[in-house]
C-alpha positions as CSV (number, residue, x, y, z in Angstrom):
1,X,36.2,-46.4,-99.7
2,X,37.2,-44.2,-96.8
3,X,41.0,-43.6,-97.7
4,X,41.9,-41.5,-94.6
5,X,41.5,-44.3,-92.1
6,X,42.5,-44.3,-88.2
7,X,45.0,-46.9,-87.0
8,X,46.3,-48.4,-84.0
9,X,49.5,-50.9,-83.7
10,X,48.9,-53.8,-81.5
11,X,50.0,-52.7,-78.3
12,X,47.1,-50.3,-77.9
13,X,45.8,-50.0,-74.6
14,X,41.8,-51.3,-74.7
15,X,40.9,-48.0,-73.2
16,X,42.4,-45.8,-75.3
17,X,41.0,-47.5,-78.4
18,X,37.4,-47.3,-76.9
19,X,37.9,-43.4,-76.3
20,X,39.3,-43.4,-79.9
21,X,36.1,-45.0,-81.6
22,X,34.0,-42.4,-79.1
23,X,35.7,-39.5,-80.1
24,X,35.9,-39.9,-83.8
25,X,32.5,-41.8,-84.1
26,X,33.8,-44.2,-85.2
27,X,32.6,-48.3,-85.2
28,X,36.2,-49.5,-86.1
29,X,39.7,-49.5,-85.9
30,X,42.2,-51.3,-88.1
31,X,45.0,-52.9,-86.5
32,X,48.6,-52.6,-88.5
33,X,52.2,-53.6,-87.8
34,X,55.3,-51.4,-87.9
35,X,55.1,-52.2,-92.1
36,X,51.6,-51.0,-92.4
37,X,50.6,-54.8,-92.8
38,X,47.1,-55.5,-91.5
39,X,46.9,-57.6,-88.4
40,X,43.2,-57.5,-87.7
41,X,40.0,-54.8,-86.5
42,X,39.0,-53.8,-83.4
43,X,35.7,-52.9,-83.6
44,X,32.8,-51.9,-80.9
45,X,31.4,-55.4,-80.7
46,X,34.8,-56.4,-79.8
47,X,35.2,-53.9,-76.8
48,X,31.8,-54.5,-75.7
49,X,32.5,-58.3,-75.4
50,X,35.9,-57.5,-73.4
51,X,33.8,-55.1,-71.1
52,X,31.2,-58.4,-70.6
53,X,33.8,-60.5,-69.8
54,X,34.8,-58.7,-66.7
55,X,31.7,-59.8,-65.5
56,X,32.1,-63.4,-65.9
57,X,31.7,-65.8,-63.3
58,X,34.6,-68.5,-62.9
59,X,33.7,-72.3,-64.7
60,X,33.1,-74.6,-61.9
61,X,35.0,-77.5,-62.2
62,X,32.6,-79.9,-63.0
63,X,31.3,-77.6,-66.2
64,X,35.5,-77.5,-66.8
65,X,35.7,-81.1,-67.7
66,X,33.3,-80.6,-70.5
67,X,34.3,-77.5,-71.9
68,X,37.2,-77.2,-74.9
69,X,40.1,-75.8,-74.0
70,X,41.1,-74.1,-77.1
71,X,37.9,-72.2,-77.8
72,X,37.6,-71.5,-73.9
73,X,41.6,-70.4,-73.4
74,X,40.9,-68.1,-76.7
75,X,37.4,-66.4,-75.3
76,X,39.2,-65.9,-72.1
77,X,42.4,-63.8,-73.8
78,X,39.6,-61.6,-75.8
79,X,37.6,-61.0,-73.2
80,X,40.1,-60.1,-70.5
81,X,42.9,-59.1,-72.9
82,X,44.4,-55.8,-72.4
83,X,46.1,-54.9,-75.9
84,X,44.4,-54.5,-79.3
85,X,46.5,-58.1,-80.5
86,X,44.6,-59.5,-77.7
87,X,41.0,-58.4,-78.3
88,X,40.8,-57.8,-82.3
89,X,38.9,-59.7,-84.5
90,X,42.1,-61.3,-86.7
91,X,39.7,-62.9,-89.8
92,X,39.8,-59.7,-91.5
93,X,37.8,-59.5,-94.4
94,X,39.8,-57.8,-97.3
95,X,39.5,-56.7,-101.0
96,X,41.7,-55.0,-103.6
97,X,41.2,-51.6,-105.0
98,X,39.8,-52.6,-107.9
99,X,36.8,-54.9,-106.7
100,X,33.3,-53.7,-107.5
101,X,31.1,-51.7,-105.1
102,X,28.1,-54.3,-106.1
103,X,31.0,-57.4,-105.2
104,X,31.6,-55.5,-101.6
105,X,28.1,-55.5,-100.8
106,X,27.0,-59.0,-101.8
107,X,30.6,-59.9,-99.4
108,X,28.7,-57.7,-96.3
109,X,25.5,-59.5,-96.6
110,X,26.6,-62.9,-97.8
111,X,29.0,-63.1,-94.3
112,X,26.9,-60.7,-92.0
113,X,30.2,-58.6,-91.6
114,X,29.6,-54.4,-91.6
115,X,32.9,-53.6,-93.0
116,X,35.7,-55.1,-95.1
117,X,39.2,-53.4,-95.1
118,X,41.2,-52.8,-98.8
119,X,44.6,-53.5,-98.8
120,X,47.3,-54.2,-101.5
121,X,50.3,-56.2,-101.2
122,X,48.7,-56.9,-97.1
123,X,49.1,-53.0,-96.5
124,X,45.7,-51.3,-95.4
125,X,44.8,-48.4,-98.5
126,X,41.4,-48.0,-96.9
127,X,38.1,-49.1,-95.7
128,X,34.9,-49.9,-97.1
129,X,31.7,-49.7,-94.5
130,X,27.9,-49.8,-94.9
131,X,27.9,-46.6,-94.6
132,X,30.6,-45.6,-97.9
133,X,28.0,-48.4,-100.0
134,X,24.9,-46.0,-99.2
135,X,27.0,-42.6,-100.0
136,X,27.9,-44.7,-103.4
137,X,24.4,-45.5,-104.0
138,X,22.7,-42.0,-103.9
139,X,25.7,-40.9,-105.4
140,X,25.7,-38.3,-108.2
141,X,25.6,-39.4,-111.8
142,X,28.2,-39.5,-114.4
143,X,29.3,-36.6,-115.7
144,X,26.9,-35.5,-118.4
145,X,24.0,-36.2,-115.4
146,X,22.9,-39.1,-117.5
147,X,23.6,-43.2,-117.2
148,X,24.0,-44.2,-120.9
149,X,20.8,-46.9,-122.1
150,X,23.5,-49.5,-123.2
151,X,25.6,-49.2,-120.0
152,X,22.0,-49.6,-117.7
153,X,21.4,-52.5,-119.9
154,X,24.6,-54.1,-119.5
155,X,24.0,-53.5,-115.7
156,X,20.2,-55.6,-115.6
157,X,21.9,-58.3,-117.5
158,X,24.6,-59.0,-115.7
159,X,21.7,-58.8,-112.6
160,X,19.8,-61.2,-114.2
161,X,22.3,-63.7,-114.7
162,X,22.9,-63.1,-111.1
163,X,19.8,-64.6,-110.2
164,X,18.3,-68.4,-110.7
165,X,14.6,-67.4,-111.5
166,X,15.7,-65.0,-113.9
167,X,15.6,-66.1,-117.9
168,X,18.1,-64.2,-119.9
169,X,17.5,-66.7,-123.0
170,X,13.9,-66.0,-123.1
171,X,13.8,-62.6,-121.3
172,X,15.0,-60.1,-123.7
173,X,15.7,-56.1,-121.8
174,X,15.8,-53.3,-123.9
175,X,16.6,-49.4,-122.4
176,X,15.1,-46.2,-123.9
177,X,16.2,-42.9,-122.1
178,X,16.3,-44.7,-118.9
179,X,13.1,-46.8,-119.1
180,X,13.9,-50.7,-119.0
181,X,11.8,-52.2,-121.3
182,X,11.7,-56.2,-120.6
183,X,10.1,-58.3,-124.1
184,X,9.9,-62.0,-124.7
185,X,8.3,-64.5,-122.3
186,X,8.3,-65.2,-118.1
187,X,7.6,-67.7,-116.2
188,X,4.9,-66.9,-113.6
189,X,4.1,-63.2,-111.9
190,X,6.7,-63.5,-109.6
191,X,9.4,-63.6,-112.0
192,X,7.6,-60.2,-113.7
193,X,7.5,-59.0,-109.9
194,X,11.1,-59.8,-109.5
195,X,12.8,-58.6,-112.6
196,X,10.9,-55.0,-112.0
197,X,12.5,-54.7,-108.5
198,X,15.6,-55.9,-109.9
199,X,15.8,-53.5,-112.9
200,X,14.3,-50.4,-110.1
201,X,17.8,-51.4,-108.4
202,X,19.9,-50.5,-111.5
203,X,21.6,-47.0,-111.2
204,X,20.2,-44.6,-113.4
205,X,16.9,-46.8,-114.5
206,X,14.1,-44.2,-114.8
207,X,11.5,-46.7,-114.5
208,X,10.5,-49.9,-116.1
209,X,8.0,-51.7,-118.8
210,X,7.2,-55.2,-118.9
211,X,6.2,-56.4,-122.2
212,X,6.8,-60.1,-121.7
213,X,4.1,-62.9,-122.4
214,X,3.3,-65.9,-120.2
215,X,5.9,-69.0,-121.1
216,X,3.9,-71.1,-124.0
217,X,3.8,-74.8,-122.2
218,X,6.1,-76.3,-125.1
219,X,8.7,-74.0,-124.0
220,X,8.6,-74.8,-120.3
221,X,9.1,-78.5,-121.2
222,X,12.2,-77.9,-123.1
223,X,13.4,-75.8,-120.7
């Protein structure tokens, strides 16, 4: 995670948070109270809808007596709101410390989000972006420049269990100075396709062996 993270507290002018994000390059801004507790993120796609909806035209009155209310008084205070309270995103997206890099990203993808924020006890420690995942995943080794075989193995299963087409009863993985060696049986050639790109993904997996044998038919009608 990015430790050293800019903040703003709610009363932040809309201008001066768009000159923040420009100036630092920045995509995001966390928004915190007087007790560091997290209120929400302003982020670019937040200050580009507030700069759309100056251009809205007014709801004629006939469209009015359709609309909702609720959703249509909310839209209205983001996108003509002058403080950060008023324009932030306020579903924040948070994790712990201690939650897995591999966790973080399957939360990005699974919700279409680009960044989650880390707090503990509600106060902001940090925050994880697309960007921190990449710098994690061409990261250097351990130290010693090598991933232990048990430890890549550990990794592919827990992959593997991960997945629906992939068969940890009848797939069997071995690791030898990197190489992932997979023995036992498969289902079809896309499951061999799949659990080579899968084991590629693995940190520290030099390359990859398949040794498996085409499911017998007895074992695919007890299975």
């Amino acid at each position: 995670m990015t430790a050293d993270v800019v903040t703003v507290p709610p009363e932040t002018p809309v201008m001066a948070m768009a000159r923040l994000l420009a100036d630092r390059g920045i995509s995001a801004v966390p928004v915190v109270d007087a007790q560091g507790q997290v209120l929400g993120v302003v982020t670019e796609a937040d200050l580009i809808r507030r700069l759309a909806g100056e251009a809205d035209k007014p709801t004629g009155w006939f469209a009015s007596l359709f609309g909702n209310q609720e959703r249509d008084a909310e839209r209205y205070a983001r996108t003509h709101g002058v403080t950060a309270r008023d324009v932030m995103t306020a579903e924040v997206v948070a994790v712990d410390p201690d939650t897995l890099a591999s966790q973080v990203a399957h939360m990005m993808e699974d919700r279409g989000i680009r960044r989650v924020v880390v707090t503990q006890d509600g106060k902001l420690k940090g925050l994880v972006s697309r960007a921190d995942l990449l710098r994690a995943l061409v990261g250097p080794p351990p130290e010693g420049g090598e991933f232990p075989d048990e430890r890549i193995r550990r990794a592919v299963m827990a992959a593997m269990k991960k997945e629906p087409w992939a068969d940890t009863f009848y797939t069997l993985v071995e690791v030898n100075n990197g190489i992932v060696e997979f023995h036992g049986f498969s289902r079809s050639a896309a499951v061999q396709r799949g659990l080579r790109v899968l084991a590629e993904n693995v940190p520290g997996v030099k390359g990859v062996v398949d040794n498996t044998q085409p499911m017998p038919a007895y074992l695919f009608a007890s299975s």
